[in-house]
PQR file of N, CA, C, O and H, with PARSE charges and radii, in Angstrom:
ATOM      1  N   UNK A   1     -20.386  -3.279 -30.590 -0.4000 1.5000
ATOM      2  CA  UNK A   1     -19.313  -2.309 -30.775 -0.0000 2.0000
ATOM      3  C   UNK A   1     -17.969  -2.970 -30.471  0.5500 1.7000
ATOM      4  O   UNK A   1     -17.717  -4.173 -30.531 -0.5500 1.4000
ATOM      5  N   UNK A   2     -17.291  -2.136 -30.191 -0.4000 1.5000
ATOM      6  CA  UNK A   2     -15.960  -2.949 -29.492 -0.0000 2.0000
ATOM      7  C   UNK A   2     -15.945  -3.232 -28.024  0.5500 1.7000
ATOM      8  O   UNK A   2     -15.890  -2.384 -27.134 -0.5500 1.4000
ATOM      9  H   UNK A   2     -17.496  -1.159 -30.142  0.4000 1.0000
ATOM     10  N   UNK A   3     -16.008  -4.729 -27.862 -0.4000 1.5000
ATOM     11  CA  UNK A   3     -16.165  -5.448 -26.896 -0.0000 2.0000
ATOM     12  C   UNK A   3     -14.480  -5.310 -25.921  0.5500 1.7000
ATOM     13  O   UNK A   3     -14.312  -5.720 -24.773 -0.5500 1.4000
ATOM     14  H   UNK A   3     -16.052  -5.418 -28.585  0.4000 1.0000
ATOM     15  N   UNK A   4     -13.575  -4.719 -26.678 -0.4000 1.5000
ATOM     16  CA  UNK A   4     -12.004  -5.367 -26.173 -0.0000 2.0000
ATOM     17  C   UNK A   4     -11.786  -3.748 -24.726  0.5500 1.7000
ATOM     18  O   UNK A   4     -11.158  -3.586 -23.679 -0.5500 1.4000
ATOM     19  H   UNK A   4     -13.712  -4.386 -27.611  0.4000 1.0000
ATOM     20  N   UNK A   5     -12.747  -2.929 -25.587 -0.4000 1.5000
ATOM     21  CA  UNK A   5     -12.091  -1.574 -24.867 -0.0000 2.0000
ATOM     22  C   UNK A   5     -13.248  -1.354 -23.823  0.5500 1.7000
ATOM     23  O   UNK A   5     -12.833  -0.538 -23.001 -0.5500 1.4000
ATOM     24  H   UNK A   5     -13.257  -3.061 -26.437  0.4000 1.0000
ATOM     25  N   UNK A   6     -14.587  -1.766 -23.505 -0.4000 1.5000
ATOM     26  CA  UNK A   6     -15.235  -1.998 -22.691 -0.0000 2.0000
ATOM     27  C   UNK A   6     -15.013  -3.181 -21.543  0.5500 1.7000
ATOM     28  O   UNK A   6     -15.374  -2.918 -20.396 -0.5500 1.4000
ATOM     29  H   UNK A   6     -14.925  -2.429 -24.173  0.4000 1.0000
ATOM     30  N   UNK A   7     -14.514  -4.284 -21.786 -0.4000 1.5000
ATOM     31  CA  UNK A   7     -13.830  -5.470 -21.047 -0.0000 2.0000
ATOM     32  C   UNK A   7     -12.913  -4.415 -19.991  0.5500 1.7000
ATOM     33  O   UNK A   7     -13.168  -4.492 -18.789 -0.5500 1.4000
ATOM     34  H   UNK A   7     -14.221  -4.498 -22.718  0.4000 1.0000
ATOM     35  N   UNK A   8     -12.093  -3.660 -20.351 -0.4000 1.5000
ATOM     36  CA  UNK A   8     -11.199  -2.835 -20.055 -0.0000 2.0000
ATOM     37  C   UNK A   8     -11.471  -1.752 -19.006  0.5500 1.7000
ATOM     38  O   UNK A   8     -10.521  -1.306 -18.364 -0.5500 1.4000
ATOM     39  H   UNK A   8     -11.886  -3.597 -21.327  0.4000 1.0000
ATOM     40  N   UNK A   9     -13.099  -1.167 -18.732 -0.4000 1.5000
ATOM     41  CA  UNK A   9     -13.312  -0.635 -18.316 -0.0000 2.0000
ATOM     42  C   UNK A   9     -13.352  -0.790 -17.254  0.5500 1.7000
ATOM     43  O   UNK A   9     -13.000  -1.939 -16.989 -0.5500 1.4000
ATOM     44  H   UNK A   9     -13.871  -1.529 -19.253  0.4000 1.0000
ATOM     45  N   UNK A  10     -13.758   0.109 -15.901 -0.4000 1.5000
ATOM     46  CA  UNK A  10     -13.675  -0.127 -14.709 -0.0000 2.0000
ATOM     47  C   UNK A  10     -14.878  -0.217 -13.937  0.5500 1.7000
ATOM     48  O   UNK A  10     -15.170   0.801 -13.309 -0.5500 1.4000
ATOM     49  H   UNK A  10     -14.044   1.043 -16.116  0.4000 1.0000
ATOM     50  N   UNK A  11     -15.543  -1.077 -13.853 -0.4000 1.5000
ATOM     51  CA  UNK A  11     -17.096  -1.113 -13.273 -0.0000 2.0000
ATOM     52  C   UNK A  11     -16.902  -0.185 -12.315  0.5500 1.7000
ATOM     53  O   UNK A  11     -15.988  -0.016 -11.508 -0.5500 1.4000
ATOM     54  H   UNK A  11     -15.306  -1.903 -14.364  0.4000 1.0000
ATOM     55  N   UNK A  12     -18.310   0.619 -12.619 -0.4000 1.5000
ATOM     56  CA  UNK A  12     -18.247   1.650 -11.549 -0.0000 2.0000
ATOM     57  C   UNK A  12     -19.432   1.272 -10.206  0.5500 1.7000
ATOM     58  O   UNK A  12     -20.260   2.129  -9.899 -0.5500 1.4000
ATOM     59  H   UNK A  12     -19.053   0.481 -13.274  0.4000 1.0000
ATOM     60  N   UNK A  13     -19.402   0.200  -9.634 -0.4000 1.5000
ATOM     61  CA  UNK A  13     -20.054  -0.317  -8.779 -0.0000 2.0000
ATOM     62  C   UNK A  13     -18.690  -0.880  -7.673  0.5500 1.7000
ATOM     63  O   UNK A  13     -18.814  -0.955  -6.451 -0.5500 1.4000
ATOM     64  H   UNK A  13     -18.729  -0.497  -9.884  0.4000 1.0000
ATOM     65  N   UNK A  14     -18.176  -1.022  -7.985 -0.4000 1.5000
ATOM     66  CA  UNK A  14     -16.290  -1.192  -7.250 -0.0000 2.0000
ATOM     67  C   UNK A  14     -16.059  -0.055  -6.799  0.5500 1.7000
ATOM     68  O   UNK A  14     -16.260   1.064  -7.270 -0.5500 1.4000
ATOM     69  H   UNK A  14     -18.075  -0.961  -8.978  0.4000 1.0000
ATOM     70  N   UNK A  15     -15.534  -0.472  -5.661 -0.4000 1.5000
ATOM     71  CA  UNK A  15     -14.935   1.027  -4.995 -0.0000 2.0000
ATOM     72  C   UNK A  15     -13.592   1.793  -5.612  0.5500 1.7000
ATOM     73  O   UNK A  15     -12.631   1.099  -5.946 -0.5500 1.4000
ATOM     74  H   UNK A  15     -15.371  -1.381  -5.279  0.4000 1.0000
ATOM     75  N   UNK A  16     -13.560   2.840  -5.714 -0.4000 1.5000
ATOM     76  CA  UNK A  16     -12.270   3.701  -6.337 -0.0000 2.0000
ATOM     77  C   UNK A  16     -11.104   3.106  -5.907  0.5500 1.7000
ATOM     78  O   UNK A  16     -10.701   2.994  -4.749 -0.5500 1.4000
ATOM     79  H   UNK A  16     -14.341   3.403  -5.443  0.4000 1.0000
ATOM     80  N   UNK A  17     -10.347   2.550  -7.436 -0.4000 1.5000
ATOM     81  CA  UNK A  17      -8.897   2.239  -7.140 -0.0000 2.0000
ATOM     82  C   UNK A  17      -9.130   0.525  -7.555  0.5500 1.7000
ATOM     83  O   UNK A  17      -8.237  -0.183  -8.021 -0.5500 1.4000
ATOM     84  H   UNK A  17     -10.675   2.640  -8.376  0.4000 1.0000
ATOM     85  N   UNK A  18     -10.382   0.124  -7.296 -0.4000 1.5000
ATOM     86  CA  UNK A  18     -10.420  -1.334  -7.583 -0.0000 2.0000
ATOM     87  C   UNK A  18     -10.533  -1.472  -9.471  0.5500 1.7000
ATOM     88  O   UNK A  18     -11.085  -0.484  -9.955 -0.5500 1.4000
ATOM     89  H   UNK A  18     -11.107   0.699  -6.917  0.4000 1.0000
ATOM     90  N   UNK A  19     -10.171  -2.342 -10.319 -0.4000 1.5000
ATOM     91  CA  UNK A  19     -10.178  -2.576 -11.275 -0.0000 2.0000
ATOM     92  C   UNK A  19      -9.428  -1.170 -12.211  0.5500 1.7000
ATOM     93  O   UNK A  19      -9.407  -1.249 -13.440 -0.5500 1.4000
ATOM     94  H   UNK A  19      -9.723  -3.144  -9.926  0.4000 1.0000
ATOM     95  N   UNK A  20      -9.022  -0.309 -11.717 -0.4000 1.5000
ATOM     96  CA  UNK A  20      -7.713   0.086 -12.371 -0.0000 2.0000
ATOM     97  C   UNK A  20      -6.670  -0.282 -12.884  0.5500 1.7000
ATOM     98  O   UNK A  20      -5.842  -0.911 -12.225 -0.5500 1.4000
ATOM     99  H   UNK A  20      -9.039  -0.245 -10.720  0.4000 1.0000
ATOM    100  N   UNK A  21      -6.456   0.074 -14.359 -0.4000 1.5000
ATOM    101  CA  UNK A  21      -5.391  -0.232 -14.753 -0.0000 2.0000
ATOM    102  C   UNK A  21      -3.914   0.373 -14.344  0.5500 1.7000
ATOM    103  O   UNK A  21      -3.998   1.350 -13.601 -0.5500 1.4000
ATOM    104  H   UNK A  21      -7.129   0.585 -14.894  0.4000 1.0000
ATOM    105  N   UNK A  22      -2.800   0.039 -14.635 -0.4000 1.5000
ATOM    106  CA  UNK A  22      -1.692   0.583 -14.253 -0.0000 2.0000
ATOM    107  C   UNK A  22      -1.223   2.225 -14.422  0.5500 1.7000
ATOM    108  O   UNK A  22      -0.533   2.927 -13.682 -0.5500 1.4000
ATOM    109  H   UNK A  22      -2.732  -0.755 -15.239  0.4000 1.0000
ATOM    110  N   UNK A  23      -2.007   2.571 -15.922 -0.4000 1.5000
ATOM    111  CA  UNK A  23      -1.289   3.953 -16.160 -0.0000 2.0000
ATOM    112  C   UNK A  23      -2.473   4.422 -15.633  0.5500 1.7000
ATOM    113  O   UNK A  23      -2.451   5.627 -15.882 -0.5500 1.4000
ATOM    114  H   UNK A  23      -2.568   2.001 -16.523  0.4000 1.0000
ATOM    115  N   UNK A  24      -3.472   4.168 -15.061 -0.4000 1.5000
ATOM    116  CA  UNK A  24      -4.800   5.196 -14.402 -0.0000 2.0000
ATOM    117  C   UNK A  24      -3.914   5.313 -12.776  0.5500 1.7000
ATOM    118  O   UNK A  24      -3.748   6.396 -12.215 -0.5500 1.4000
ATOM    119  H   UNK A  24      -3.490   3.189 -14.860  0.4000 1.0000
ATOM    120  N   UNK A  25      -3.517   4.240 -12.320 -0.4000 1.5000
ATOM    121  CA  UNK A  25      -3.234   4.488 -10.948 -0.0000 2.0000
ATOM    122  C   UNK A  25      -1.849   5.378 -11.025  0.5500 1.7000
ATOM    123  O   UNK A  25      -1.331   5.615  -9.934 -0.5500 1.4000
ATOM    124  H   UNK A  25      -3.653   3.361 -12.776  0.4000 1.0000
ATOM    125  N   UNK A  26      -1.255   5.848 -12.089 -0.4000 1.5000
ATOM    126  CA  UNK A  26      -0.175   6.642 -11.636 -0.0000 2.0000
ATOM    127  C   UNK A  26       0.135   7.866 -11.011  0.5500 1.7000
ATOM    128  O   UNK A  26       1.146   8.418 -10.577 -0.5500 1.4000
ATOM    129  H   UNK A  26      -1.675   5.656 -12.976  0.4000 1.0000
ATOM    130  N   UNK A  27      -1.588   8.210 -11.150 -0.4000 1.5000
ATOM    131  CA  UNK A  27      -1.182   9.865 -10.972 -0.0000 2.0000
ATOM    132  C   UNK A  27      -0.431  10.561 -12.088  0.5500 1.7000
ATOM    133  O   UNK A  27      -0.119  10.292 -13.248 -0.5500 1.4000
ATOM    134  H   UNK A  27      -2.409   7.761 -11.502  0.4000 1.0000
ATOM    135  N   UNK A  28      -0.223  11.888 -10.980 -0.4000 1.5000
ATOM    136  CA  UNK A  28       0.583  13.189 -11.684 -0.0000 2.0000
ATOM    137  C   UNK A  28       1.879  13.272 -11.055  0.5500 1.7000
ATOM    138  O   UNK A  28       2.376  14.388 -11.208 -0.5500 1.4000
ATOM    139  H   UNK A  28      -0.476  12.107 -10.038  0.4000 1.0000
ATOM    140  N   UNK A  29       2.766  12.271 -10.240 -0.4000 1.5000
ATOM    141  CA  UNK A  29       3.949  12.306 -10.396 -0.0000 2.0000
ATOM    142  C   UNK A  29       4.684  12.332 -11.416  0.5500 1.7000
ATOM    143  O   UNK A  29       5.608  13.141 -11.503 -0.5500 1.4000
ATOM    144  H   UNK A  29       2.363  11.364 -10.115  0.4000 1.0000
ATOM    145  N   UNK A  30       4.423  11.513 -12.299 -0.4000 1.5000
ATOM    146  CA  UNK A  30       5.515  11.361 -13.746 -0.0000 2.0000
ATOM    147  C   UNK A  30       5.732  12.420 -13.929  0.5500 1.7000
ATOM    148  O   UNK A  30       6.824  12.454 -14.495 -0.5500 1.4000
ATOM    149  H   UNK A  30       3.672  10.856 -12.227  0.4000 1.0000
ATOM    150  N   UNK A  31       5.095  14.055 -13.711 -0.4000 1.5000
ATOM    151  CA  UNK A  31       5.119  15.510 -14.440 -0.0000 2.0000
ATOM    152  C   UNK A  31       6.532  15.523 -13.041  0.5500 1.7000
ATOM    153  O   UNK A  31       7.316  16.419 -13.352 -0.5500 1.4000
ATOM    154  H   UNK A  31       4.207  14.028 -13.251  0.4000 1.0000
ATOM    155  N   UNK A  32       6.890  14.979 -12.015 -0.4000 1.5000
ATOM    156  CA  UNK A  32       7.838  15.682 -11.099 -0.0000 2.0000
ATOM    157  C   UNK A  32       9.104  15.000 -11.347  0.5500 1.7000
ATOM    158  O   UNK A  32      10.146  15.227 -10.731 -0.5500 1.4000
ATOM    159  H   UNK A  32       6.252  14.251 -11.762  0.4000 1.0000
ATOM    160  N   UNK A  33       8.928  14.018 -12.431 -0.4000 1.5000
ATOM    161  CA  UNK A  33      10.400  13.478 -13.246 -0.0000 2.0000
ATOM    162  C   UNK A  33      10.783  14.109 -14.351  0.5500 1.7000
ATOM    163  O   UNK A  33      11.638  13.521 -15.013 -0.5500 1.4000
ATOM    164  H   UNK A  33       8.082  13.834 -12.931  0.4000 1.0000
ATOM    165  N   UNK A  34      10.431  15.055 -14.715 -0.4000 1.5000
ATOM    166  CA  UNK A  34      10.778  15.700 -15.981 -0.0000 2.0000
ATOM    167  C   UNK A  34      11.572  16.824 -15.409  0.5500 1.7000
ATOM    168  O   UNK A  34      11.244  17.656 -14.562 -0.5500 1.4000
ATOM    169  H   UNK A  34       9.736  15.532 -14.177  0.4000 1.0000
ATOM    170  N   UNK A  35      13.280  16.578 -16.404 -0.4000 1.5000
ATOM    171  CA  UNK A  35      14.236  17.482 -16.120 -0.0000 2.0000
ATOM    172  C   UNK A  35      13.906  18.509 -16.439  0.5500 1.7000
ATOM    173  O   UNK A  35      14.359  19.183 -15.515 -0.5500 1.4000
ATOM    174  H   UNK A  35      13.546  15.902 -17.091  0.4000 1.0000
ATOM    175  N   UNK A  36      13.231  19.458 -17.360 -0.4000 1.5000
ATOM    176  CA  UNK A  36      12.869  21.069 -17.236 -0.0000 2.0000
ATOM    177  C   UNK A  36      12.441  21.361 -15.975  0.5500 1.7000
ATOM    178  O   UNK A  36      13.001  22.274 -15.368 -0.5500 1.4000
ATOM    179  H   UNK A  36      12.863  18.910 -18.111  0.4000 1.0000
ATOM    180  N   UNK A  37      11.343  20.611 -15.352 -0.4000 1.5000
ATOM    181  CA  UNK A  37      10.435  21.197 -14.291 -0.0000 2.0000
ATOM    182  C   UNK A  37      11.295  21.276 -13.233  0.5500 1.7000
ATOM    183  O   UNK A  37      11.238  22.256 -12.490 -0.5500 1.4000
ATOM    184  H   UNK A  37      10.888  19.869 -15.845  0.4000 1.0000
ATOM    185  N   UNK A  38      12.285  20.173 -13.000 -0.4000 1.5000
ATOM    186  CA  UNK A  38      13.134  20.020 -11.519 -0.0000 2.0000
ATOM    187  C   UNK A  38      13.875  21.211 -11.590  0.5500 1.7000
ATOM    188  O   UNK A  38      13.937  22.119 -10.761 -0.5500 1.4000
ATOM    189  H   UNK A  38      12.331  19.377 -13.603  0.4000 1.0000
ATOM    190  N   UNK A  39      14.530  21.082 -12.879 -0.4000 1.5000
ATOM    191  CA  UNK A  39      15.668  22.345 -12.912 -0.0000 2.0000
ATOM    192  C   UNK A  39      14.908  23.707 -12.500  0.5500 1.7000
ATOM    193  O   UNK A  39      15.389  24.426 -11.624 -0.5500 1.4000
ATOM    194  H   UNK A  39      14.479  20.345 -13.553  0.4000 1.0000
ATOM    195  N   UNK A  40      14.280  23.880 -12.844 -0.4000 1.5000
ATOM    196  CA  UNK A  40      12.880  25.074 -12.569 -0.0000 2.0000
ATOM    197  C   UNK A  40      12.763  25.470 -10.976  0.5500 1.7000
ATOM    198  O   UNK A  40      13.151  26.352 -10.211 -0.5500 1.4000
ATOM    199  H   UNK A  40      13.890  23.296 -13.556  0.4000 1.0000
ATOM    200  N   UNK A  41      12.051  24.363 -10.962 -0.4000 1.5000
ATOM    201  CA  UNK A  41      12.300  24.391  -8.993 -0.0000 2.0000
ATOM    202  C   UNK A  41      13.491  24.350  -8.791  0.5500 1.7000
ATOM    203  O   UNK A  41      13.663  24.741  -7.637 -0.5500 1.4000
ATOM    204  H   UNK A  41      11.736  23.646 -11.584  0.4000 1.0000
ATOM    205  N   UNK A  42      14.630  24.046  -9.351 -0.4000 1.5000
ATOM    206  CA  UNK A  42      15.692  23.969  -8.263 -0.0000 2.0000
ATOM    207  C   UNK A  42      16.024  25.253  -7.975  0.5500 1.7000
ATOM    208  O   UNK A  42      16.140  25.721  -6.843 -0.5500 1.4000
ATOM    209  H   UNK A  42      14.490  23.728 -10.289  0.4000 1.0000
ATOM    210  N   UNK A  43      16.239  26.057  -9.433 -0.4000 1.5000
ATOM    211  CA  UNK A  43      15.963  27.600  -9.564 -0.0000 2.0000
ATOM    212  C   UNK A  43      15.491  28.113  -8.444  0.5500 1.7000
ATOM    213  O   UNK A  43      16.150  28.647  -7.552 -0.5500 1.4000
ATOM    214  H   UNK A  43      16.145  25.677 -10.354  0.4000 1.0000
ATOM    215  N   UNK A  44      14.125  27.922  -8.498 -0.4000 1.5000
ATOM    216  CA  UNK A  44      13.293  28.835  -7.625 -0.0000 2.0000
ATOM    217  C   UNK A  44      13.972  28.556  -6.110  0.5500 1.7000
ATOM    218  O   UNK A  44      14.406  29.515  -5.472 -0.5500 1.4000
ATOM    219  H   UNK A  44      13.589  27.488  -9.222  0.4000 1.0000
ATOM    220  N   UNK A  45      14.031  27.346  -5.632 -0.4000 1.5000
ATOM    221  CA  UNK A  45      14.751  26.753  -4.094 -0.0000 2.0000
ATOM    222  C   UNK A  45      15.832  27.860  -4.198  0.5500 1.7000
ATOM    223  O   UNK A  45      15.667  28.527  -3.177 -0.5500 1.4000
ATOM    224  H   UNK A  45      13.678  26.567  -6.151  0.4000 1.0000
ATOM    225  N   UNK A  46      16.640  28.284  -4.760 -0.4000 1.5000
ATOM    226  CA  UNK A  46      18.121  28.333  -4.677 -0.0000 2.0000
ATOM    227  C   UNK A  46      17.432  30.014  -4.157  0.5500 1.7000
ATOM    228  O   UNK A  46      17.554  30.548  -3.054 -0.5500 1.4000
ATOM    229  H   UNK A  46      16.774  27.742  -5.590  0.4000 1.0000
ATOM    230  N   UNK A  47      16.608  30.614  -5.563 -0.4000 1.5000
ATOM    231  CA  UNK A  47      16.690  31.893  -5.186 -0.0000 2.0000
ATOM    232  C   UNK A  47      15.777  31.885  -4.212  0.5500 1.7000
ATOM    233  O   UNK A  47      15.469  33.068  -4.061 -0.5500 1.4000
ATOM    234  H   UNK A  47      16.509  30.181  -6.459  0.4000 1.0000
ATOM    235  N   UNK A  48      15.212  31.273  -3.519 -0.4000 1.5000
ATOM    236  CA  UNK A  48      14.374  31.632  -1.704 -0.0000 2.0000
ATOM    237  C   UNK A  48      15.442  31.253  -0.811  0.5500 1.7000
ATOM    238  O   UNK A  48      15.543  31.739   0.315 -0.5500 1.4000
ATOM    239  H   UNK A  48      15.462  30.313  -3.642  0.4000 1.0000
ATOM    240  N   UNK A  49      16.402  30.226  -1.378 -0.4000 1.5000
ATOM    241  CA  UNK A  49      17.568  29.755  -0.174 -0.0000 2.0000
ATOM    242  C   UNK A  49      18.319  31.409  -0.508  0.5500 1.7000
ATOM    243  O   UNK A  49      18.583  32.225   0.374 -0.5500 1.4000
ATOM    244  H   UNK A  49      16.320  29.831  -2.293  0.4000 1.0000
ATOM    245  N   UNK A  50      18.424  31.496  -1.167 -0.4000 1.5000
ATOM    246  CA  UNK A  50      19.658  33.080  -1.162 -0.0000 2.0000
ATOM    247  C   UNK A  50      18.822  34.191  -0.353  0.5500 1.7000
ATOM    248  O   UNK A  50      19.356  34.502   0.712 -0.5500 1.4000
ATOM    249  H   UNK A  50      18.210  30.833  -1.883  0.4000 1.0000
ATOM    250  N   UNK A  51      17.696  34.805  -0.629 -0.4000 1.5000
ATOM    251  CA  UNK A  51      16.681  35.844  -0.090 -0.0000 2.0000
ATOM    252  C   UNK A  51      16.755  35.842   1.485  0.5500 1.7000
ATOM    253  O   UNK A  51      16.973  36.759   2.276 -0.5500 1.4000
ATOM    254  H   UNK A  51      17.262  34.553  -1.494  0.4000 1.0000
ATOM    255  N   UNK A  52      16.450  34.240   1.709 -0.4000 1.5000
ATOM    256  CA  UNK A  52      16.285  34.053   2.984 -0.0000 2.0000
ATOM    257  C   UNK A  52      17.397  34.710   3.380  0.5500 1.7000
ATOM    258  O   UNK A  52      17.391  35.880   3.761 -0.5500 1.4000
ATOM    259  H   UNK A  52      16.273  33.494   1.067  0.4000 1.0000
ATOM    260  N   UNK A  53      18.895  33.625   3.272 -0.4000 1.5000
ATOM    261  CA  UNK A  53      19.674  33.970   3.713 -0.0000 2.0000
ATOM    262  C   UNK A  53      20.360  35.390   3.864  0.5500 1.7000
ATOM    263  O   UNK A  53      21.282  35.517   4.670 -0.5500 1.4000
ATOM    264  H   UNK A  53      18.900  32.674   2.963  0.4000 1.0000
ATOM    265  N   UNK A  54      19.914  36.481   3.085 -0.4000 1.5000
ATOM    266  CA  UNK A  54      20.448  37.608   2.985 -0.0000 2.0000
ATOM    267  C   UNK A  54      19.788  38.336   3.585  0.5500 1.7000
ATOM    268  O   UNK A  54      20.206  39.419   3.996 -0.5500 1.4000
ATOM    269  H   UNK A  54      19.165  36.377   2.430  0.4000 1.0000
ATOM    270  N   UNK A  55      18.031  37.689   3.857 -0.4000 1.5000
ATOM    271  CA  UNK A  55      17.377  38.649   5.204 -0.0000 2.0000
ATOM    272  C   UNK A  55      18.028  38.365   6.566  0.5500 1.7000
ATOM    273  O   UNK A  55      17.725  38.985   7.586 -0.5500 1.4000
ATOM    274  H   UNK A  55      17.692  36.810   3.522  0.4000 1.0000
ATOM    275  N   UNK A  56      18.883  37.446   6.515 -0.4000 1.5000
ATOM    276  CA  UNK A  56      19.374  36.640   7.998 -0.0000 2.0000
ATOM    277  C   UNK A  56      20.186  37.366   8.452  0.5500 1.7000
ATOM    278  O   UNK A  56      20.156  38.035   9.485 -0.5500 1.4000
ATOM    279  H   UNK A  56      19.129  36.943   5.687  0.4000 1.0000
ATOM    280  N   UNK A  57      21.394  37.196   7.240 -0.4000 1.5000
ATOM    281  CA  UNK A  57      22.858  37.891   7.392 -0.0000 2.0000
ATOM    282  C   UNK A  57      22.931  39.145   6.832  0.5500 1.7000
ATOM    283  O   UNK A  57      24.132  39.235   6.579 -0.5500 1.4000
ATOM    284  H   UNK A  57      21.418  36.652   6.401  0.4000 1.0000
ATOM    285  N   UNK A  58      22.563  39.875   6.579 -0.4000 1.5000
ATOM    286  CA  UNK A  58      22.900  41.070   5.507 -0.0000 2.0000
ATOM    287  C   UNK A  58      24.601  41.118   5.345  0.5500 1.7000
ATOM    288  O   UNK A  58      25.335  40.459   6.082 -0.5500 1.4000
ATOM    289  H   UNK A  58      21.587  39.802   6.783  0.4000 1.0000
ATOM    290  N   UNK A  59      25.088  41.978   4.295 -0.4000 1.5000
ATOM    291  CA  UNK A  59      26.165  41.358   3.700 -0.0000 2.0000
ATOM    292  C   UNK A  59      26.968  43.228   4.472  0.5500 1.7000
ATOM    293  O   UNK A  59      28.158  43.501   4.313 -0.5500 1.4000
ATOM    294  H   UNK A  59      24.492  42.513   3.696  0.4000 1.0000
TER
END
């Protein structure tokens, strides 16, 4: 079959993390660099920073 994409693989007799390639070890950070999502949370931060603050101080 194809010998190039099996070479590639990660013997699974190695302990986890050994013979990984680069984009396997990245994780799911890259999803917490994307400007929709931050802006999103920043959203949400702002309106729990306001709530809070208005249970603190009432106006």
């Amino acid at each position: 079959m194809n010998d190039d994409l099996a070479s590639q693989a990660a013997d699974p007799s190695l302990p986890s993390g050994v013979g990984e390639t680069a984009a396997d070890s990245q994780g799911c950070l890259f999803a917490l660099s994307q400007p929709p999502l931050m802006l999103f949370l920043a959203v949400i931060a702002a309106l729990l920073l306001f709530t809070a603050l208005y249970d603190l101080y009432p106006w």
